[in-house]
C-alpha positions, 0 to 999 in steps of 0.5 A: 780767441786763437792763440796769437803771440806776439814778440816781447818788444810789442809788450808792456815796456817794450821798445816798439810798444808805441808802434804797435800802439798806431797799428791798434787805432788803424785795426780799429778804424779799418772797415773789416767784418769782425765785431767790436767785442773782437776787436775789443779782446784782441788789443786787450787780450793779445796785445795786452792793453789795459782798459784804460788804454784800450779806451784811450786808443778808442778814442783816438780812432773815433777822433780821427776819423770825425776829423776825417769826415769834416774835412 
C-alpha cells in the first residue's frame, strides 16, 4: 500500500470521522478496477477502521445498493 496520511480529524475520535465514514461506503459501492482486498486494507489500514466497522460499512454498501437495484 502507498503511504497515504490522512488528517487527524478523519481518525478515531475525530470531528469528521462520520464523513469519512459515507466516503468509505461510496469507495466501496464505486465501479473502479481495484480488488476487494485493496479496498478492504485501505479502510482498515489508512483510514483506521476496525474490522467490525469495515464490516458494518460492508454491509451498509451491499444493502444499499440492493436497494438501489429493486427499485
Amino acid at each position: 500500500m502507498k503511504d497515504k496520511k490522512i488528517k487527524l480529524e478523519y481518525l478515531p475520535g475525530g470531528a469528521k470521522r462520520e464523513e469519512i465514514r459515507k466516503k468509505a461506503i461510496k469507495y466501496l459501492q464505486a465501479p473502479i478496477m481495484e480488488t476487494q482486498a485493496a479496498r478492504h486494507e485501505f479502510i482498515t489500514q489508512v483510514l483506521k477502521f476496525t474490522e467490525t466497522e469495515y464490516l458494518d460499512i460492508l454491509n451498509q454498501a451491499t444493502n444499499e445498493m440492493v436497494a438501489d437495484a429493486w427499485n
